[in-house]
N, C-alpha and C positions, 0 to 999 in steps of 0.2 A: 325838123327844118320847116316846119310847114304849119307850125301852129300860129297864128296870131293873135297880138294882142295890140291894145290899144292905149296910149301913154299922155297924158297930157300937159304939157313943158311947162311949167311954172313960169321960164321966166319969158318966154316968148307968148305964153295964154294959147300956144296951139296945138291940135291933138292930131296924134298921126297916128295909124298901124306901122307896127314893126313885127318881123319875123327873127330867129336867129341867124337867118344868111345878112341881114342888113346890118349884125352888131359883129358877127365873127371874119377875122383875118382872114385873106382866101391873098395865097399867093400869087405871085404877078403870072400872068397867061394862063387864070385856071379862074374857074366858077365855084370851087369845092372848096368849103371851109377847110383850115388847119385844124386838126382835129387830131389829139393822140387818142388812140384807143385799139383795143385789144382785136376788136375788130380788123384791125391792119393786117393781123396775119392769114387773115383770108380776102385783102384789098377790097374789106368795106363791099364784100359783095355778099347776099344772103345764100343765092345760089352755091357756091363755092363753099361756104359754112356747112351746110347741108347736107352737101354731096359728095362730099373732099374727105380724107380718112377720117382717122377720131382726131376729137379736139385735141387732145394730149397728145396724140404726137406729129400735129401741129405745133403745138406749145411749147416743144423740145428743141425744137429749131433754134440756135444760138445767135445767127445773122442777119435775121429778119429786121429789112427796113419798110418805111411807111412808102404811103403812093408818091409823100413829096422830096424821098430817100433820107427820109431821117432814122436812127439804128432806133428800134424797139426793144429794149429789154426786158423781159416777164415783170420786175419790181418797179416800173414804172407805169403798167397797166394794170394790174392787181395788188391789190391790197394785203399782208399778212401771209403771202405763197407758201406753202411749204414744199420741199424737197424730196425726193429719192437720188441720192445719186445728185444728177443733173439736172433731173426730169421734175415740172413740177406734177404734184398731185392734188395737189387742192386749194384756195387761196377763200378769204371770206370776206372781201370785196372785188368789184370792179372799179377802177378808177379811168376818169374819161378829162382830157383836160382839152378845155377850148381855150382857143386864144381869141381876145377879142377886139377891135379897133378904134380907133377913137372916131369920132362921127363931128360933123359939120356945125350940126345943129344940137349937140346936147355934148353939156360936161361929165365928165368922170364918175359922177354919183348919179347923173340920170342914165348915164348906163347902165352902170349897176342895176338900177329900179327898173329899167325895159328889162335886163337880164332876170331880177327874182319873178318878176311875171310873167314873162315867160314858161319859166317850170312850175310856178303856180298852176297856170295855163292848161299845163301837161298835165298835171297830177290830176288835178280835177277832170282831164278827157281818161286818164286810165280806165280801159272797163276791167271793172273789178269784177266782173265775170265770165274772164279768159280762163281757159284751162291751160295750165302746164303740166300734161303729162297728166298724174292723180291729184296734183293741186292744183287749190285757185288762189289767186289773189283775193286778201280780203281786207286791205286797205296797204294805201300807198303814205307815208310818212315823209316830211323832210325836216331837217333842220342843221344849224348853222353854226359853225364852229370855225371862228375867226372869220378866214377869207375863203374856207370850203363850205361846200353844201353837201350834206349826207342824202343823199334819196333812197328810203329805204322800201322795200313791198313784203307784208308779211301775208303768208300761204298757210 
């Protein structure tokens, strides 16, 4: 939310900073982008992630809505889930979907273009020498398949 970047409008010749709270939907009486993600079932709190049982049976949860009461269902946050039962046990992505708004000052495709710089943005601030646990990241990848963006980090 916090990274910025700098965009220069073609057709106005002006250049501004943008963040992604300035391109993504934030419902009426809230500050907080509409944001689906997996993260929801511990309301987008790190703490709560952390300290709250295992992931998994979090993730077992069938009723789980987001902060803005929309229904989250495991195959709409994860990629490829597979099953026991009910229960998921493992899935081989994450999928995070923003919604994003239309702006005042820029059309449809210079959103888009504040949008890929954005995560450009990002990928280049990854330090690629965090630990996870016994691994590291040791490079962050994206690329683009239609209207999705794959962000990939290989450990």
């Amino acid at each position: 939310m916090n990274t910025v970047v700098t965009y220069s409008n073609p057709s106005s010749l002006a250049t501004k900073e943008y963040t992604l709270s300035d391109l993504c939907l934030k419902p009426l009486d809230s500050d907080k982008c509409l944001i689906y993600s997996p993260l929801d079932y511990w309301s987008n709190n790190a703490n709560h992630l952390f300290s709250g049982p295992s992931i998994l049976k979090i993730l077992s949860l069938t009723n789980k809505k987001s902060s803005f009461g929309m229904p989250v269902p495991l195959n709409s946050v994860f990629g490829n889930a597979v099953y026991e039962g009910k229960k998921i046990v493992s899935a081989d992505s994450i999928i995070l979907t923003y919604f994003l708004k239309g702006m005042e000052d820029c059309n449809e495709s210079q959103i888009m273009a504040i949008w890929e710089a954005i995560w450009e943005q990002i990928i280049n601030d990854t330090d690629t020498n965090c630990r996870l646990g016994d691994d590291c990241i040791i490079s962050v990848n994206m690329n683009y398949q239609g209207e999705l963006e794959h962000l990939s980090f290989n450990v």
